[in-house]
C-alpha positions as CSV (number, residue, x, y, z in Angstrom):
1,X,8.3,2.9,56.3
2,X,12.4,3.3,55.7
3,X,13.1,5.3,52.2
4,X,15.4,2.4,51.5
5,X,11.9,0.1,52.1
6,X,9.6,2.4,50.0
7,X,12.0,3.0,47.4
8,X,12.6,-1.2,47.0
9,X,8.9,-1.5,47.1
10,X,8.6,1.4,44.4
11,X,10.6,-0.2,42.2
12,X,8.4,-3.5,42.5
13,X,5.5,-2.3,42.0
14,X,7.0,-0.2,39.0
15,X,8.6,-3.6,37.7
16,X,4.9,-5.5,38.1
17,X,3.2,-2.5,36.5
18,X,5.3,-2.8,33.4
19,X,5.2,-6.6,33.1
20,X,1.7,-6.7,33.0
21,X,1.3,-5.6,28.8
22,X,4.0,-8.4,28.5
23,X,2.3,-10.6,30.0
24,X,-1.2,-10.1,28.7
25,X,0.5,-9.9,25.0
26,X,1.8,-13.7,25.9
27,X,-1.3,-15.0,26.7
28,X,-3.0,-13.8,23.4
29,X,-3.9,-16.5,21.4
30,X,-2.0,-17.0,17.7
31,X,-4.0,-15.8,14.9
32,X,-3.3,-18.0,11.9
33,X,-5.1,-15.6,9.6
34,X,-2.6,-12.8,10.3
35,X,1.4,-13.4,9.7
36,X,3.6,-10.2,10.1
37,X,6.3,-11.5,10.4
38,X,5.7,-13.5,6.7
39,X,4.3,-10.2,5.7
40,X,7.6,-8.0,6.9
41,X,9.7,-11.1,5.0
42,X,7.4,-10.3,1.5
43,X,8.1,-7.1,1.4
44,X,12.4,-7.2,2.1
45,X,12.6,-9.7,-0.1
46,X,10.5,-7.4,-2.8
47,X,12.8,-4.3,-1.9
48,X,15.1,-4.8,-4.9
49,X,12.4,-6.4,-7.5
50,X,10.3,-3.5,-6.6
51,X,13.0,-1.1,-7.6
52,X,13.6,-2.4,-10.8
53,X,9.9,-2.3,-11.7
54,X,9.7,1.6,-11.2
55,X,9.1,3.7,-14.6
56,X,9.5,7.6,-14.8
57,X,5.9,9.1,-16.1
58,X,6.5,9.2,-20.3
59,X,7.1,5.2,-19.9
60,X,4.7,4.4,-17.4
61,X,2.1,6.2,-19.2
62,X,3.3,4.7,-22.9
63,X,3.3,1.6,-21.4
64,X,-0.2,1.1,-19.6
65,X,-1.6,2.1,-23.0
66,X,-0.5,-1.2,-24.8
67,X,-3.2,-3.9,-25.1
68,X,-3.6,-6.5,-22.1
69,X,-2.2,-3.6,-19.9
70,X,-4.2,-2.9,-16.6
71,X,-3.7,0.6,-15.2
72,X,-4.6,-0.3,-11.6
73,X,-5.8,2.6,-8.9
74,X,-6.3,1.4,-5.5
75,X,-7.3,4.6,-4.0
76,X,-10.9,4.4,-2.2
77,X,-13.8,4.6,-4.4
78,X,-14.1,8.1,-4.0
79,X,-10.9,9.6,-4.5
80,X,-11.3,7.3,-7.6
81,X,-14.3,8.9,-8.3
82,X,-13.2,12.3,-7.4
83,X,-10.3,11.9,-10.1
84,X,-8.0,9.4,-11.6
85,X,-5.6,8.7,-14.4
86,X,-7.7,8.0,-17.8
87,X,-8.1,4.2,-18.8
88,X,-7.8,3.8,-14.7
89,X,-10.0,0.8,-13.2
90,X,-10.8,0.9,-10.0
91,X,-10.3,-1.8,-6.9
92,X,-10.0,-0.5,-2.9
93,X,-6.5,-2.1,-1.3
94,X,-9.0,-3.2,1.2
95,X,-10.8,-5.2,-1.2
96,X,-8.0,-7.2,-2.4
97,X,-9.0,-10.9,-2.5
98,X,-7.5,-13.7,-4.6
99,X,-11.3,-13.7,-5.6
100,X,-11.6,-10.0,-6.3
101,X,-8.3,-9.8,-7.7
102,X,-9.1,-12.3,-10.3
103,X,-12.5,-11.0,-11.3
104,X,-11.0,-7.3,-12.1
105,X,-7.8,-8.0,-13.2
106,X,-8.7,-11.0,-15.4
107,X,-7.4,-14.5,-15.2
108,X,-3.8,-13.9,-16.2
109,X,-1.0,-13.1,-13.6
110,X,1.4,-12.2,-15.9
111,X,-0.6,-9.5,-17.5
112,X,1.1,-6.1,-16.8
113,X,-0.4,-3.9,-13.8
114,X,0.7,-0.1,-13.8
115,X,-0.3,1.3,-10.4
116,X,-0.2,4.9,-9.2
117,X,-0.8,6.1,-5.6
118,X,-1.2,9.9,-4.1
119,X,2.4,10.2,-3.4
120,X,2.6,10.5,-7.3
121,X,0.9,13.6,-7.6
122,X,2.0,16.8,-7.1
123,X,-1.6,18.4,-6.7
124,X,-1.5,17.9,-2.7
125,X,-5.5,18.5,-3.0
126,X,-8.2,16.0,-2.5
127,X,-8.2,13.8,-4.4
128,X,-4.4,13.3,-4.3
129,X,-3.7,14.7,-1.1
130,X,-0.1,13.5,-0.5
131,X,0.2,10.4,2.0
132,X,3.2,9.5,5.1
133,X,5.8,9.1,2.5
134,X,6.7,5.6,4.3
135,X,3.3,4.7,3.8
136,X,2.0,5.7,0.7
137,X,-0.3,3.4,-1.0
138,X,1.8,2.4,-3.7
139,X,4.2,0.2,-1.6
140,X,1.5,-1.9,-0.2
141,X,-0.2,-2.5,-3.2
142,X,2.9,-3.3,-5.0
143,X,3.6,-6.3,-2.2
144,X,0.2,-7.5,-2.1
145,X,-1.0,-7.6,-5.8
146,X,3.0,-9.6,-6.4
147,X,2.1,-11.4,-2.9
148,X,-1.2,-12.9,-5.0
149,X,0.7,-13.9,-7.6
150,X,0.9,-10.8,-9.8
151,X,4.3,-10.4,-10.8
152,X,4.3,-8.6,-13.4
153,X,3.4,-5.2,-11.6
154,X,4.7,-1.5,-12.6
155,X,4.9,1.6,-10.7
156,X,4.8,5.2,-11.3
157,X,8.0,6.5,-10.6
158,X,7.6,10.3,-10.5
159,X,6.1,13.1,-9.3
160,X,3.2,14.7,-11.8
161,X,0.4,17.0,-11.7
162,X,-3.0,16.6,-12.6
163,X,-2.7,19.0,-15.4
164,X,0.8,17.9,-15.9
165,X,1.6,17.9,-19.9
166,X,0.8,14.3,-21.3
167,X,-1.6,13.6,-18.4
168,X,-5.0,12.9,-19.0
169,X,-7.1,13.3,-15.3
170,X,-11.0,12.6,-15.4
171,X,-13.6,12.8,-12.8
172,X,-16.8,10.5,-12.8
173,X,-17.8,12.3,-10.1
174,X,-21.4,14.2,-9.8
């Protein structure tokens, strides 16, 4: 064969090669059940709301203690149980449901929610090892609980320890 031939031919073959995730990705069926692109639209449009919803630790904390207030920690069960922020109650991201949602958090949507996340600590030791700062949990659970209908949502703002002054850290683990 001529170079000029294998190198044409190369380049096919490269092309096809190439094509084929394309193609197979096309001829996926739609999921109706899964919307990123209604998902990616949530969370822009939150950007700003979530910003204004941020408190620095001496308001967040005063604030969670008032009556009706839910302090909200959507770590996994057992960095929950491993240590959390006093008066915390406890549901998994992955469990959110409108269903679950509504059976921990009460009835009323516009009750106030004060979440925390890892990224808020620190301690950078189990159980508040720090997350991908991009991805830490706060910012998903700040779009889904609003996304449900939960508006009225606050977030820990700074950076604490678990000893910090004014904190009050338990365990309820063995």
């Amino acid at each position: 064969m001529r170079p000029v031939r294998t190198a044409v031919l190369i380049s096919v073959l490269a092309g096809s090669l190439l094509a084929l995730p394309l193609q197979a990705r096309a001829e996926l069926p739609a999921n109706p059940q899964v919307d990123y692109e209604g998902f990616v639209e949530l969370a822009g449009r939150l950007g700003e709301y979530r910003e204004g919803r941020r408190l620095g630790w001496q308001e967040f904390a005063r604030r969670a203690q008032h009556d009706g207030a839910i302090l909200l920690d959507a770590r996994s069960e057992s960095a929950f149980a491993a240590g959390h922020l006093d008066g915390a109650i406890n549901l998994p991201l992955p469990d959110f449901t409108a269903e679950r949602l509504a059976e921990v958090l009460g009835p009323d949507q516009g009750r106030p929610v004060y979440i925390y996340c890892n990224n808020n600590f620190a301690d950078d030791r189990p159980p508040v090892v720090v997350k991908k700062v991009e991805l830490a949990l706060n910012i998903p659970t700040f779009i889904n609980l609003v996304g449900y209908g939960y508006a009225n949502v606050w977030e820990l703002a700074d950076v604490i320890r678990t000893d910090g002054p004014g904190v009050n850290w338990v365990s309820t683990a063995p």
